[in-house]
VOKOLNU-210433 format. One line per 2 residues: number of its first residue (from 1); their letters; for each residue y, x, z of N, C-alpha, C, O, CB. Coordinates in steps of 0.02 Angstrom, whole numbers. Glycine has a CB too. Example, Ala and Ser with C-alpha at 12.3 -4.5 7.8 and 13.67 -1.06 7.14 Angstrom:
! VOKOLNU-210433
1) as) -284/660/390/-225/615/390/-165/660/390/-166/712/423/-224/565/452 | -112/642/354/-53/684/357/2/645/394/57/670/402/-30/704/286
! end
This chain:
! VOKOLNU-210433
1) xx) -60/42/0/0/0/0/62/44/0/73/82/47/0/-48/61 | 111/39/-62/151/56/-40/221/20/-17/246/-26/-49/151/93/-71
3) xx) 242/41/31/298/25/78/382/44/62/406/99/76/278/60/142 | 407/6/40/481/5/39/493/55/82/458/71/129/516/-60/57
5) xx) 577/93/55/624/143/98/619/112/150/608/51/147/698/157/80 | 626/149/217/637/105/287/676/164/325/652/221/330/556/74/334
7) xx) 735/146/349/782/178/381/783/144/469/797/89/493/854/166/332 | 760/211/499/770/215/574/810/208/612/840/259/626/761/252/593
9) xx) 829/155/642/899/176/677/892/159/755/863/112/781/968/130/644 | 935/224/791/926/230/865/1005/253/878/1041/296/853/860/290/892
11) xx) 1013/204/931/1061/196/964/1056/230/1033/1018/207/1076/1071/133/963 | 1092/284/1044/1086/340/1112/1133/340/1167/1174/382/1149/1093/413/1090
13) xx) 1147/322/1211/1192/339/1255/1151/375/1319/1107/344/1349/1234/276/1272 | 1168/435/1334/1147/447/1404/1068/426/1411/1039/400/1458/1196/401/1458
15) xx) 1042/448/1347/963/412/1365/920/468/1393/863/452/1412/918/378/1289 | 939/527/1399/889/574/1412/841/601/1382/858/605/1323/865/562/1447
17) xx) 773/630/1390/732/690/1359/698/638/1318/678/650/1261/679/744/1412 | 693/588/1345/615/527/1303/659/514/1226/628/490/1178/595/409/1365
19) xx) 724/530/1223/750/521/1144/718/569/1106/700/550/1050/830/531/1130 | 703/636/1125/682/695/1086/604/657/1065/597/649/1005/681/779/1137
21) xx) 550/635/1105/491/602/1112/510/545/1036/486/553/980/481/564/1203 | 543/506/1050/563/432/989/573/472/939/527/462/900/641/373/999
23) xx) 627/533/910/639/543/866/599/584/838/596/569/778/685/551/868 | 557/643/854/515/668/834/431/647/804/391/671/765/522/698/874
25) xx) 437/578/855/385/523/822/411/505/731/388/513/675/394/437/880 | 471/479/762/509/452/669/508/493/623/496/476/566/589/435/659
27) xx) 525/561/643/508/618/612/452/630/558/456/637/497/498/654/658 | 377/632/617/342/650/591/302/578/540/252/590/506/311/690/641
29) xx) 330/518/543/283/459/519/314/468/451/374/480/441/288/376/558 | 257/458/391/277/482/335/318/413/308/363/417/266/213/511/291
31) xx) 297/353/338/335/290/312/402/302/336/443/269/304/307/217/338 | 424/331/374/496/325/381/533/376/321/520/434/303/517/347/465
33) xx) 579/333/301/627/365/249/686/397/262/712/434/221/646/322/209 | 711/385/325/775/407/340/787/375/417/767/320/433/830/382/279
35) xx) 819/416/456/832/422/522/911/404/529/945/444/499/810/494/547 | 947/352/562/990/361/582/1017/355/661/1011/302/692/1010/336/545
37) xx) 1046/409/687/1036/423/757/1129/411/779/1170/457/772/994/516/770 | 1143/362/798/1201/344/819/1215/357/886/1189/325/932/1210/284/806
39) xx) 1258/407/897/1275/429/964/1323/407/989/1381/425/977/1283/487/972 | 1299/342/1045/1384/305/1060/1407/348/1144/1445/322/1185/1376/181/1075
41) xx) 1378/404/1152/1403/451/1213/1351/488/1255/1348/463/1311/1441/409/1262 | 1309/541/1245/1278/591/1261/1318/659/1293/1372/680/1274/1246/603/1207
43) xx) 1278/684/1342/1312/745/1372/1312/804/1299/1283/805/1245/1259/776/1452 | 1343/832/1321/1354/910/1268/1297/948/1262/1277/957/1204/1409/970/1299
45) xx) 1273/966/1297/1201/970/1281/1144/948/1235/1110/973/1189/1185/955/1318 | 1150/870/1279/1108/811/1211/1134/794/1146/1107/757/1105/1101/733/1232
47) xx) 1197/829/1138/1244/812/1081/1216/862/1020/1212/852/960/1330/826/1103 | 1196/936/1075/1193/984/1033/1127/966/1014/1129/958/953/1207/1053/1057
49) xx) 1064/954/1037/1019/947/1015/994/896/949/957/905/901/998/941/1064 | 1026/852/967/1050/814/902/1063/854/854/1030/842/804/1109/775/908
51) xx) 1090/887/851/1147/888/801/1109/953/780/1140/971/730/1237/890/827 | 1055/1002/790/986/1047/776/946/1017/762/921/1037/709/955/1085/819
53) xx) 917/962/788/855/898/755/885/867/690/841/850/650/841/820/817 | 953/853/668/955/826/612/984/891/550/986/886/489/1002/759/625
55) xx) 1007/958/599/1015/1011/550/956/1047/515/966/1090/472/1049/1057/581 | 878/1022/541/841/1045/496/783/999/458/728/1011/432/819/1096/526
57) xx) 824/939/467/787/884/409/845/838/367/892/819/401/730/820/457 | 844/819/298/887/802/280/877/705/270/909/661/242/899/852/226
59) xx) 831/707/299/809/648/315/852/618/370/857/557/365/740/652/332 | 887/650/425/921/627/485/992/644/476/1016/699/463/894/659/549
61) xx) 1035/563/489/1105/586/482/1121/552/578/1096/512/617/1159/537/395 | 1180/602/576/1217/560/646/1282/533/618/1323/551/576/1239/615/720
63) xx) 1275/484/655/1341/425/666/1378/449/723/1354/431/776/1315/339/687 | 1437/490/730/1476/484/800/1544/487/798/1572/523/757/1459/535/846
65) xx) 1577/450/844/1674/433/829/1707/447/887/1768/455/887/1701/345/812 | 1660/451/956/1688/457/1004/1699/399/1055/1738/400/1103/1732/481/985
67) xx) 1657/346/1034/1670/288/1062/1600/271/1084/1551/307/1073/1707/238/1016 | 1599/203/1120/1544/192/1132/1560/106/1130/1582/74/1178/1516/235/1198
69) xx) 1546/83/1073/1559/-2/1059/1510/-31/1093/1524/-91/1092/1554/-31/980 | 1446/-22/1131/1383/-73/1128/1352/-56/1090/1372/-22/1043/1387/-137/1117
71) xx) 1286/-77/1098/1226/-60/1088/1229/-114/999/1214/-91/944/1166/-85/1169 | 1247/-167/1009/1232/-213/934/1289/-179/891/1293/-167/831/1244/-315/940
73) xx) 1329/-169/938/1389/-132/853/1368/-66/844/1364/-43/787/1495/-120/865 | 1353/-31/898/1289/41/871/1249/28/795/1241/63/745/1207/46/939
75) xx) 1232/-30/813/1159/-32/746/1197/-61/716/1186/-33/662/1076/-73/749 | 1242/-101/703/1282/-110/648/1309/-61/612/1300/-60/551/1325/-143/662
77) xx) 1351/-4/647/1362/56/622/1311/108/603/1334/159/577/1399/81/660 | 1247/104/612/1205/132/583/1178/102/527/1159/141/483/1166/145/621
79) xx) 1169/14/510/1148/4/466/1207/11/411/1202/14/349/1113/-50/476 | 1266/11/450/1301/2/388/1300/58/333/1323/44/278/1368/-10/404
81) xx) 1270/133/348/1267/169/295/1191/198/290/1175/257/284/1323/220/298 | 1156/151/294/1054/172/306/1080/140/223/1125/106/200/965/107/390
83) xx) 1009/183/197/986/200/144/930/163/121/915/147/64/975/257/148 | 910/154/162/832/94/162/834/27/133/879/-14/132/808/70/241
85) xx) 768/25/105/794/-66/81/776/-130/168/795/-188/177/709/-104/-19 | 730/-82/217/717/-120/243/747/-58/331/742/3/336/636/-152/215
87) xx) 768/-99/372/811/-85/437/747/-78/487/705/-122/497/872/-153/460 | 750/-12/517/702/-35/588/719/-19/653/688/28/678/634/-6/590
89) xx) 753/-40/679/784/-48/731/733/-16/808/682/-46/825/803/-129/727 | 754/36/838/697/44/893/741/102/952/779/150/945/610/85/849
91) xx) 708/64/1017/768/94/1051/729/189/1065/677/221/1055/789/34/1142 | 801/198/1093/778/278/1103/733/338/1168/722/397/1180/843/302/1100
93) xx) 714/237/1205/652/278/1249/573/239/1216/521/222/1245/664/258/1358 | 587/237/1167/514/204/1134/493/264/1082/521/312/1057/527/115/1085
95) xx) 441/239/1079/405/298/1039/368/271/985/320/248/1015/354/339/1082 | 357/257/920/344/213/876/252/232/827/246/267/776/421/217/826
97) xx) 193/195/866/150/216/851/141/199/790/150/144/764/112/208/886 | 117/263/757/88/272/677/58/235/644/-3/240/649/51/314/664
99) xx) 73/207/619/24/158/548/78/67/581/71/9/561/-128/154/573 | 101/81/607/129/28/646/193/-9/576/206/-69/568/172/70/734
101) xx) 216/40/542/268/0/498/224/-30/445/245/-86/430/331/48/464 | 182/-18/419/152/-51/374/130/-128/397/119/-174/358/99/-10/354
103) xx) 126/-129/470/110/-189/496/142/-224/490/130/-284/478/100/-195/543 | 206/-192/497/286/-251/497/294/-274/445/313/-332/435/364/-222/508
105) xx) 275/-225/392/303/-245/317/243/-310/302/274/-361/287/299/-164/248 | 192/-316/301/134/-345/311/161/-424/321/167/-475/287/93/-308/373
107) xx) 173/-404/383/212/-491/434/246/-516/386/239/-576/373/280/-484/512 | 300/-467/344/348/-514/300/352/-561/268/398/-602/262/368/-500/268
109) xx) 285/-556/235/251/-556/163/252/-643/192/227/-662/244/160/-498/140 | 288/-684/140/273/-742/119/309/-805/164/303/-866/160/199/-741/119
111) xx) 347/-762/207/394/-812/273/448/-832/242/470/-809/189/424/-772/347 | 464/-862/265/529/-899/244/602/-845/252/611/-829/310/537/-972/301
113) xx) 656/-814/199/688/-791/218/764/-818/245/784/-875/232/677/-757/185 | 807/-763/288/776/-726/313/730/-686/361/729/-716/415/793/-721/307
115) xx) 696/-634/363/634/-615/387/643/-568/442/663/-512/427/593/-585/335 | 631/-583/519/643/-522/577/566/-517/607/526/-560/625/708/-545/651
117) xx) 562/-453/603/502/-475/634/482/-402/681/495/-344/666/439/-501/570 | 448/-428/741/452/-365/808/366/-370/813/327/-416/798/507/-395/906
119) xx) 352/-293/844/296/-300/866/280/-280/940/327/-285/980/261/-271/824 | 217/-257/962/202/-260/1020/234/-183/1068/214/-125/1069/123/-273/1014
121) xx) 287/-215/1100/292/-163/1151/245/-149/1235/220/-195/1267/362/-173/1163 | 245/-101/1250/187/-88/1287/209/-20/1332/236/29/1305/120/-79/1235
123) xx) 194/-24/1408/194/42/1455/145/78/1451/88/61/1435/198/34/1521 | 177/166/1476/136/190/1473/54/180/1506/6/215/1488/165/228/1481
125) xx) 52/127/1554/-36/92/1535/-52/60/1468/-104/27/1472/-58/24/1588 | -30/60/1422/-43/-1/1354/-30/-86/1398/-55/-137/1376/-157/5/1314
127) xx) 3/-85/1445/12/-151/1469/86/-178/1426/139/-149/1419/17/-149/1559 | 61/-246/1402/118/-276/1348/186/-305/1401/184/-350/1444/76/-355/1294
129) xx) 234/-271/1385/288/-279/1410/352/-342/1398/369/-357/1341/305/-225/1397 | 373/-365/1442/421/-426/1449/456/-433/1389/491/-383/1380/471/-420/1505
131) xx) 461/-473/1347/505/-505/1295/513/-477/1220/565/-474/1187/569/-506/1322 | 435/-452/1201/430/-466/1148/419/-489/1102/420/-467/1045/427/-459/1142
133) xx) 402/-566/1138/391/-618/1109/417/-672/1133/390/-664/1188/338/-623/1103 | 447/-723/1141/491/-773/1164/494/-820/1124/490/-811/1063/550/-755/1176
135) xx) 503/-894/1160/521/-937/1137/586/-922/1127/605/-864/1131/505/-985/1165 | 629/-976/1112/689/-984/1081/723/-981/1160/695/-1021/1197/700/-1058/1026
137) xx) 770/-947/1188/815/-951/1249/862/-1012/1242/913/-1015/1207/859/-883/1257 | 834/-1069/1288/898/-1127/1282/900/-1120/1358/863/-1091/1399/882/-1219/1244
139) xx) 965/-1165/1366/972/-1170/1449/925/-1192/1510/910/-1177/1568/1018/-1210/1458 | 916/-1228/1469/842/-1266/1506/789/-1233/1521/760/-1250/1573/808/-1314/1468
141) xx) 764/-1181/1483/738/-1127/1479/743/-1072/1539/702/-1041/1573/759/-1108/1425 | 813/-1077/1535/812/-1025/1572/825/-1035/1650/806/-1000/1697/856/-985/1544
143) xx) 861/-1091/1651/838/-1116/1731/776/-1154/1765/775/-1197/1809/883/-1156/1751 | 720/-1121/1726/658/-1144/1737/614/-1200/1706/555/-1212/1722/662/-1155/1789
145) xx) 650/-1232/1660/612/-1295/1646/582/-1259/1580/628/-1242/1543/660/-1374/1636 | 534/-1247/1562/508/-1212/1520/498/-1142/1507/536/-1097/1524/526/-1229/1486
147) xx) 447/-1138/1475/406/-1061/1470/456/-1026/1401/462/-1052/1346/296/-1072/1442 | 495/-950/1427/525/-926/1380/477/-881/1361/438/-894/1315/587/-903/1393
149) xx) 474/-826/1392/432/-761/1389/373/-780/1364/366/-841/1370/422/-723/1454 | 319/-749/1336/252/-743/1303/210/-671/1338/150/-657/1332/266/-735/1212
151) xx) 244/-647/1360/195/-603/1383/110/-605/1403/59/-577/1383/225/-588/1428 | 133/-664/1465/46/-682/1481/18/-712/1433/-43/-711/1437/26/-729/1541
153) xx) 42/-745/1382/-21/-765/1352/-60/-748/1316/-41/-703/1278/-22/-800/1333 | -105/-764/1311/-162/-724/1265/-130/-692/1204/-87/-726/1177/-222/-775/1236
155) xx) -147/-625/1175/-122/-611/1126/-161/-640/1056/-218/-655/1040/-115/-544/1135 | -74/-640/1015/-144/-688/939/-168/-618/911/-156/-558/916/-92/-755/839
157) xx) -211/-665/878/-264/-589/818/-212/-569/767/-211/-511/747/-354/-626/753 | -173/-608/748/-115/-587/683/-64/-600/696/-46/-632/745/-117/-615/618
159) xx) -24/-573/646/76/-591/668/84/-697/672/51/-729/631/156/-547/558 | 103/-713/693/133/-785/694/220/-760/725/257/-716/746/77/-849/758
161) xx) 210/-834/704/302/-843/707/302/-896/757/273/-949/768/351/-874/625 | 370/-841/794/409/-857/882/480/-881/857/499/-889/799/422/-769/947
163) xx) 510/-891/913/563/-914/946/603/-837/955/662/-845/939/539/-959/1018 | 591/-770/974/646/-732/984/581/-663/977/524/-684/971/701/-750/1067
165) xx) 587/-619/978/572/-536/976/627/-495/1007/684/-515/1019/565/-508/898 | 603/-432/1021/652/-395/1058/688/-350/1021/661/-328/971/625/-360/1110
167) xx) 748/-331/1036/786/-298/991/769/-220/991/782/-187/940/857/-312/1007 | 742/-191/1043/724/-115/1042/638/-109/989/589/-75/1007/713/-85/1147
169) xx) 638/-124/966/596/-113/913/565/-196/848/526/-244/847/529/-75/963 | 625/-157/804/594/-235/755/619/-213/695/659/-166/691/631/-327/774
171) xx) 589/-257/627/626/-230/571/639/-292/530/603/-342/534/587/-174/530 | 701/-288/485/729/-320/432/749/-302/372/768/-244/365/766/-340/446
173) xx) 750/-346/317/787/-321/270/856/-305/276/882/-352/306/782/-357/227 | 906/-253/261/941/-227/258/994/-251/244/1042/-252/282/926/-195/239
175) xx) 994/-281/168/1047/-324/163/1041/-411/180/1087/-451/171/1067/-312/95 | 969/-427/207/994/-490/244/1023/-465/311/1067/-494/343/932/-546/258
177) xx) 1002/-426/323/1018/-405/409/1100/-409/403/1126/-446/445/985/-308/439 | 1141/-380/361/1220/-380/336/1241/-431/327/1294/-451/350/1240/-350/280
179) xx) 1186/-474/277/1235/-550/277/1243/-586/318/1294/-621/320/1223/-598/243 | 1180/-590/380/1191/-607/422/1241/-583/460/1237/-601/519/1151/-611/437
181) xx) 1293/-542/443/1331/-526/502/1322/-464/547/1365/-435/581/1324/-576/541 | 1244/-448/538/1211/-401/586/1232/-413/667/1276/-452/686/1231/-326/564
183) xx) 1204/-385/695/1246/-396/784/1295/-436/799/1348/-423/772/1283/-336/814 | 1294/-480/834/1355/-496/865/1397/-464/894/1395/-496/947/1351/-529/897
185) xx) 1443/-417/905/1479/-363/922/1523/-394/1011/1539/-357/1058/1536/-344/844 | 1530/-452/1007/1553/-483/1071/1495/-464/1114/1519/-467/1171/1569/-565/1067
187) xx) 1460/-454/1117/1392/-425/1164/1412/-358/1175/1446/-338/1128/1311/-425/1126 | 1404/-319/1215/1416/-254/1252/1329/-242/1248/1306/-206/1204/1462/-260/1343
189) xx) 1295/-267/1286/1221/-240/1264/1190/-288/1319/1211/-303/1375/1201/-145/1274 | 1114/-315/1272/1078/-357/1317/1118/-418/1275/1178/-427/1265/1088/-345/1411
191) xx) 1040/-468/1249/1062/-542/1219/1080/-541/1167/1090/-595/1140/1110/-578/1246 | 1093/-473/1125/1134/-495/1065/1059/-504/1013/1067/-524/955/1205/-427/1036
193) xx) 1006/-490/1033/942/-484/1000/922/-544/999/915/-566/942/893/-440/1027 | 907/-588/1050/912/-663/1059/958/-700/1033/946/-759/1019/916/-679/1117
195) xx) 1037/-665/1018/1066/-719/979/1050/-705/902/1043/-755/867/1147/-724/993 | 1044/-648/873/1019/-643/805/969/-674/789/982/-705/738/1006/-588/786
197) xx) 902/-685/809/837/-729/813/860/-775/825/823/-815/795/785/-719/856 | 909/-813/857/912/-885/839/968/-907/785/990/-964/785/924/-923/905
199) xx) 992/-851/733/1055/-879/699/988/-850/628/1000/-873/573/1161/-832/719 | 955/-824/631/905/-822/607/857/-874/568/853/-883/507/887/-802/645
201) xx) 822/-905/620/820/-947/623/841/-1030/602/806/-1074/577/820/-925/649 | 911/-1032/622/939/-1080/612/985/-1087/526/1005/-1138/499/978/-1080/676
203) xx) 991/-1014/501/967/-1009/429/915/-1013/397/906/-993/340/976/-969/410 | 871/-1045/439/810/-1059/401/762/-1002/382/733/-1003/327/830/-1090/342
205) xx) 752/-945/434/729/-866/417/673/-896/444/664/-957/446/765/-787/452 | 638/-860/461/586/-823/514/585/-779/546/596/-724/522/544/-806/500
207) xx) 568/-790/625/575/-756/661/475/-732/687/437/-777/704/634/-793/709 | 452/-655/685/386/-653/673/364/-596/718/385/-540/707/368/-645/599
209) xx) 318/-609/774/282/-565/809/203/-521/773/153/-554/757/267/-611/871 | 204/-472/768/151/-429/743/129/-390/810/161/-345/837/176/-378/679
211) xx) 73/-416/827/24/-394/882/3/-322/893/-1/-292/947/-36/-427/871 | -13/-288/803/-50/-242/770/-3/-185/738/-27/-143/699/-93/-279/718
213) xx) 60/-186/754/124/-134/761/123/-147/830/105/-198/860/203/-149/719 | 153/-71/857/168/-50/921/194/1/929/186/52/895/126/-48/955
215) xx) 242/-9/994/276/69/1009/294/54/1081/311/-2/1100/354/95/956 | 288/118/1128/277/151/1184/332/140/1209/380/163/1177/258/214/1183
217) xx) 347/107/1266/415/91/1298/427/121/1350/416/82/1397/426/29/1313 | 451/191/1376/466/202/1434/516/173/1478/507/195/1534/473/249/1432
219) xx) 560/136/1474/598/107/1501/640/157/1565/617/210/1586/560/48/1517 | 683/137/1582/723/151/1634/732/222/1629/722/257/1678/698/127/1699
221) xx) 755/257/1558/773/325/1559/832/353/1564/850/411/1572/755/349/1516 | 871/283/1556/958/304/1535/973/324/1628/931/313/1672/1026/207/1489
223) xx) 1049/356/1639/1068/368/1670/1128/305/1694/1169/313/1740/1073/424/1653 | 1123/259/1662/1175/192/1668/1157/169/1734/1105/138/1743/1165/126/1607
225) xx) 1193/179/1774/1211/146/1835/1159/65/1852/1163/25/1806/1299/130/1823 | 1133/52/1887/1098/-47/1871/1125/-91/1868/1116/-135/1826/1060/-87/1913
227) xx) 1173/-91/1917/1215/-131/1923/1271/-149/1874/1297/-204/1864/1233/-117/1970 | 1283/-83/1845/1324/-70/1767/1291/-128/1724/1318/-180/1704/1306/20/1725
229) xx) 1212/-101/1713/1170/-157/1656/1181/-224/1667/1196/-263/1621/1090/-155/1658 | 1171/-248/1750/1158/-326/1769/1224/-357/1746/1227/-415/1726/1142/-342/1857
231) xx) 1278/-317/1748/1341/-360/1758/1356/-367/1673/1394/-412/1654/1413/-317/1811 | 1331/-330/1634/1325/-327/1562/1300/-366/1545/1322/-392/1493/1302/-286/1535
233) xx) 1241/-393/1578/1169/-442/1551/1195/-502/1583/1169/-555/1567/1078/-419/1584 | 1240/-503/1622/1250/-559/1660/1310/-611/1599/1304/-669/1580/1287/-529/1746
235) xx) 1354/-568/1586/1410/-566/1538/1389/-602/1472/1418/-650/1446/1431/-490/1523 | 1329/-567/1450/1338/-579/1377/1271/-633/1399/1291/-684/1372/1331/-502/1310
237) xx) 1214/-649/1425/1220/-714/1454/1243/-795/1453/1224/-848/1430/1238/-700/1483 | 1303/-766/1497/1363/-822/1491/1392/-836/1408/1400/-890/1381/1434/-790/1540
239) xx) 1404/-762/1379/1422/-785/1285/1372/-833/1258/1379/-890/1236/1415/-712/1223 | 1318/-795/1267/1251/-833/1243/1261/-900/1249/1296/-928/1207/1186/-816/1283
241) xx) 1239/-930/1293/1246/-1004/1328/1305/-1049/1297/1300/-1107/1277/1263/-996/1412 | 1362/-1010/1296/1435/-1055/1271/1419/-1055/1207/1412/-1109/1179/1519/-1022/1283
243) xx) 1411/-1004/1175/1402/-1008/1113/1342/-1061/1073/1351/-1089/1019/1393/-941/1102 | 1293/-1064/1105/1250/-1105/1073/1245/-1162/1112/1194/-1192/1096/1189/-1076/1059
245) xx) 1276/-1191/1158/1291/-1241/1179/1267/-1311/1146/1272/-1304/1086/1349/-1231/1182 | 1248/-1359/1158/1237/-1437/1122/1280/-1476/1167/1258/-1513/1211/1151/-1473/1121
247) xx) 1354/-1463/1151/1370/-1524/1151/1432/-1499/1220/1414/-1448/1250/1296/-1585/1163 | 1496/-1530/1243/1547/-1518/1275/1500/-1526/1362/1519/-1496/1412/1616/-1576/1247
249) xx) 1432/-1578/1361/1426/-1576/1434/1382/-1519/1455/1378/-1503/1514/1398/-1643/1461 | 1347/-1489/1406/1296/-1419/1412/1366/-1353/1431/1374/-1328/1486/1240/-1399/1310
251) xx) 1403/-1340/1377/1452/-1285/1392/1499/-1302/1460/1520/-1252/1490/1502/-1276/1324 | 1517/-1373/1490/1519/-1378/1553/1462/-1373/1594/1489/-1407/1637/1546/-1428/1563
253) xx) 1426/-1365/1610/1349/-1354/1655/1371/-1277/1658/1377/-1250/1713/1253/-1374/1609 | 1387/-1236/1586/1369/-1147/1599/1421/-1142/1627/1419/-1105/1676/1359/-1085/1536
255) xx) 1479/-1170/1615/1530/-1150/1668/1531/-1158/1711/1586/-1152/1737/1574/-1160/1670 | 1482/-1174/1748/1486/-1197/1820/1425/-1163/1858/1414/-1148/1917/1483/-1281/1825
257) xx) 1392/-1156/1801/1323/-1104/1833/1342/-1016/1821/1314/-964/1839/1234/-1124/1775 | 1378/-1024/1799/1394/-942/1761/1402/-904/1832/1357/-863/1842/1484/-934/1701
259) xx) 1451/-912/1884/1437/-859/1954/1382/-853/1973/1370/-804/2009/1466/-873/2017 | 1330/-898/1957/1264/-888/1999/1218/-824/1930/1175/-786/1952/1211/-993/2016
261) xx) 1231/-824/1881/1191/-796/1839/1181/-726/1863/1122/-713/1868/1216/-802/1773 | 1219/-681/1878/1238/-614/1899/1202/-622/1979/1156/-588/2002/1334/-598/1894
263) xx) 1225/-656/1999/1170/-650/2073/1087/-665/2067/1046/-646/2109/1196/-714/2134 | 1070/-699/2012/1016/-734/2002/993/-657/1968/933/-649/1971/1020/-815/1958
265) xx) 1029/-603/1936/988/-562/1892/973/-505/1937/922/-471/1925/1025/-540/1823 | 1020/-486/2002/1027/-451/2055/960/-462/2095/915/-421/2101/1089/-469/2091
267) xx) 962/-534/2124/900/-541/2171/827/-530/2134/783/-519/2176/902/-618/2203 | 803/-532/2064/750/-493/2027/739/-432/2031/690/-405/2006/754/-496/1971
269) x) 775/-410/2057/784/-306/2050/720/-311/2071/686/-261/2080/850/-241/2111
! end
């Protein structure tokens, strides 16, 4: 089979040694076509190393301005000059197991466009990790009256089509990913992956879990403060909710639940 260009893109801040681990994976997988490594703020050090990992492959470009927009306008600014016909989005403490893109490309085949589709993330036990598969996030949802997450349930034998995938490892076409807008940029980081899967969606795409792609999630490598993240996740959250709202008495409910969201994400620690 052969597989369309596919351009890598990793979004870095302060992520630490497990980026060298992600990128040297992308490196070596012969399906990847091109690397783009967007540095929205690394120490001088990690800057330099970068900047030796992409000086001796011409396969790897860096993106850097000095800023640090968020994590969804990161990958916007990376897709905006990837080379690829198809986008694969994967964060920079994951590690992207081999033979795994052909899977994705696989899922595409015959869905309704346009086409997102994520596969199985997993800890270092191979235990399948929180939210890479999801129903659709509505309010109701999320204050308990219904099952969002998929984790526990049985895994399917083949890709089927969900409600949401996770944004640290998934792929799209390139220029639907653009028409769509790419990222919502009002997101700082956290949710903006859930709102793309449902605007997705609601263009009539497909949104598609592949069981049989996978990549290695170390999680919790960045040096970002927690409380930094919660109040981030808490934030864009609250966008979430207003924004997809049904109706003037739902966007009154989030306004009124919105102080509790940030305490509600605190007492999970």
């Amino acid at each position: 089979m052969t597989l369309p260009t596919i351009t890598a893109v990793v979004v870095t801040y302060h992520t630490g040694p497990r980026l060298h681990e992600c990128l040297y994976a992308l490196k070596s997988d012969p399906d990847v076509s091109e690397i783009v490594v967007v540095d929205n703020g690394n120490p001088p050090a990690e800057q330099d190393w970068i900047a030796n990992f992409a000086a001796v492959s011409n396969k790897v470009h860096i993106v850097r301005d000095g800023t640090n927009p968020g994590f969804g306008a990161g990958v916007n600014k990376g897709a905006a000059g990837a080379l690829g016909k198809l986008l694969l989005v994967i964060n920079p403490d994951a590690v992207l197991r081999r033979g795994s893109l052909a899977r994705l490309v696989g899922a595409m085949d015959k869905r309704a466009e346009p086409v997102l589709v994520g596969g199985k993330i997993f800890d270092i036990h191979g235990r399948e990790e929180r939210g890479a598969r999801r129903n659709t996030l509505t309010l109701m949802r999320a204050m308990g009256f219904g099952k969002w997450t998929l984790e526990n349930e049985p895994s399917p034998r083949e890709s089927i089509e969900v409600g949401a995938v996770s944004g640290a490892f998934f792929m799209m076409d390139r220029h639907a990913f653009r028409s769509m807008g790419g990222f919502d940029e009002g997101y700082f980081l956290h949710v903006e992956d859930v709102d793309l899967c449902r605007r997705v969606l609601k263009a009539g795409g497909s949104v598609v879990y592949q069981p049989h792609a996978g990549a290695l999630h170390y999680g919790s490598t960045s040096d970002i403060p927690s409380d930094a993240v919660i109040e981030h996740k808490g934030r864009s959250l609250v966008r979430y909710f207003r924004k997809f709202a049904n109706g003037p008495l739902e966007r009154l409910v989030v306004v009124l639940i919105s102080p509790l969201m940030v305490r509600a994400l605190r007492a999970r620690r």
